[in-house]
N, C-alpha and C positions, 0 to 999 in steps of 0.2 A: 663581345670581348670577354665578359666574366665567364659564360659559356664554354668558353674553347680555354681559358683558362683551369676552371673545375675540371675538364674531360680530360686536359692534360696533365696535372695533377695523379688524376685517377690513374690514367694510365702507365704512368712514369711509376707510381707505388708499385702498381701491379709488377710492371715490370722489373722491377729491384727484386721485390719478394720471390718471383720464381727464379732468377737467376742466384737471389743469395739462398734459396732452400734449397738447391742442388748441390751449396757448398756447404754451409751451417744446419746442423738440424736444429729447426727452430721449435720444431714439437708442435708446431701449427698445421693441422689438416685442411687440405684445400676443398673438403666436402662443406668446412665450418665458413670458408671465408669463399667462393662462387658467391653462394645467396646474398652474400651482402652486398655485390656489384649489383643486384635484381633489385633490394631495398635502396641502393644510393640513388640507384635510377630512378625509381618509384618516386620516392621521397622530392627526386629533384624537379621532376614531372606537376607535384602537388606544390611546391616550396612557390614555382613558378609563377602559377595560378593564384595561388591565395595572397604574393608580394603582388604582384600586377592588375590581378584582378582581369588581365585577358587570355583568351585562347582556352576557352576551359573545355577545348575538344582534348587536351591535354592530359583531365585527369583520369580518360580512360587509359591511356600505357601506362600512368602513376599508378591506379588501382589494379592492373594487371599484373604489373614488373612487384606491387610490393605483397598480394595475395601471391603471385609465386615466390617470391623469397622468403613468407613465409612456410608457404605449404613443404618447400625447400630443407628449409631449417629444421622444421619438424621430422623429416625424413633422414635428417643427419645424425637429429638426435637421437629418435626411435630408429633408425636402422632402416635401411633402404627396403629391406621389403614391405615396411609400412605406407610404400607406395600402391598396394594393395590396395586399401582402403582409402588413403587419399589423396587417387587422381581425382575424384569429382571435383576438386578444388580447381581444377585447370577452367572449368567450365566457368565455374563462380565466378573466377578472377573477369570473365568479361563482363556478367554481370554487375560487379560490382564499378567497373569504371564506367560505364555506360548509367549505373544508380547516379553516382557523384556528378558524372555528367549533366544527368538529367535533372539534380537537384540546383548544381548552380547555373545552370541557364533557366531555369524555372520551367522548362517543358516536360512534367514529370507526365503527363500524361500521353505526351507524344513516343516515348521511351519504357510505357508501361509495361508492354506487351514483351519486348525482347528479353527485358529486366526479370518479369513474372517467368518466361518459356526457360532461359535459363537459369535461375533460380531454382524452380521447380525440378528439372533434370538435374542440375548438384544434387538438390537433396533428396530427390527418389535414390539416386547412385549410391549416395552416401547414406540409405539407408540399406539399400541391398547389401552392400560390402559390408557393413557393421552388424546389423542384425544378422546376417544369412540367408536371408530369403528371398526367394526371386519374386519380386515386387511387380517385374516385367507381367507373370500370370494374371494378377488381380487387375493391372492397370488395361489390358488388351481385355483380360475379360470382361469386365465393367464396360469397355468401349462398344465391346462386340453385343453387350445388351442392351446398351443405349441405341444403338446402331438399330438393331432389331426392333425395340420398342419404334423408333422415332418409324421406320419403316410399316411395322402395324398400323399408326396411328395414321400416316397420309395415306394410307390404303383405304382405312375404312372411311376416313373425309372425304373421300371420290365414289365412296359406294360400290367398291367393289368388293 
């Protein structure tokens, strides 16, 4: 019941707001207020979990909806082509609700792997975009030697 109450709330707002900024300028840009329907969501996702204390498959759209309403916000404020550098954040955001996830059901070890894989792809991205460099080279090429060595090494353990 409180559920369908907040959503419609939310929506009713929403809906005033667009119909009265076709008539009134209200001087509010809808770049500034979108991300926040991403954080009300988020926020409601976690609000959830942490009154109840169930469902805490829950805080993964909470840590998703509100790492993108962040990543959002920052894009509104630096200017949309700062999407340049921070879509890695899109990646994160699964990360991160799968961490939260993982922390309050206590299977942090079951949820390591996904956590670490992207994790790590945010912030290789998010280093290539920033710094400038194609990180891609070093990362394939170190693979490709690893690859080679491990290759050397069961060769000569068969004696050939």
């Amino acid at each position: 019941m409180k559920n369908s109450i907040f959503g419609g709330l939310i929506l009713i707002l929403l809906g005033v707001y667009l119909i009265i900024s076709n008539i009134i300028d209200f001087n509010l840009n809808w770049n500034y207020i979108w991300p926040a329907i991403l954080l009300i969501l988020g926020f409601r996702f976690e609000y959830l979990y942490f009154k109840y204390k169930k469902n805490p498959g829950g805080l993964v759209p909470g840590g998703i909806f509100i790492t993108l309403g962040v990543i959002f916000y920052l894009s509104a404020f630096l200017g949309y082509s700062s999407m340049e550098f921070l879509w890695p954040g899109f990646i994160l955001a699964s990360a991160i609700g799968l961490l939260q996830m993982s922390i309050a059901t206590k299977k942090i070890k079951e949820y390591l792997f996904p956590v670490i894989f992207l994790s790590g792809f945010s912030i290789i991205f998010f280093l290539e975009e920033l710094i400038n460099i194609n990180i891609w080279n070093y990362i394939i090429g170190l693979l490709f030697i690893g690859i080679g060595i491990n290759i050397l090494i069961k060769r000569r353990g068969h004696g050939e």
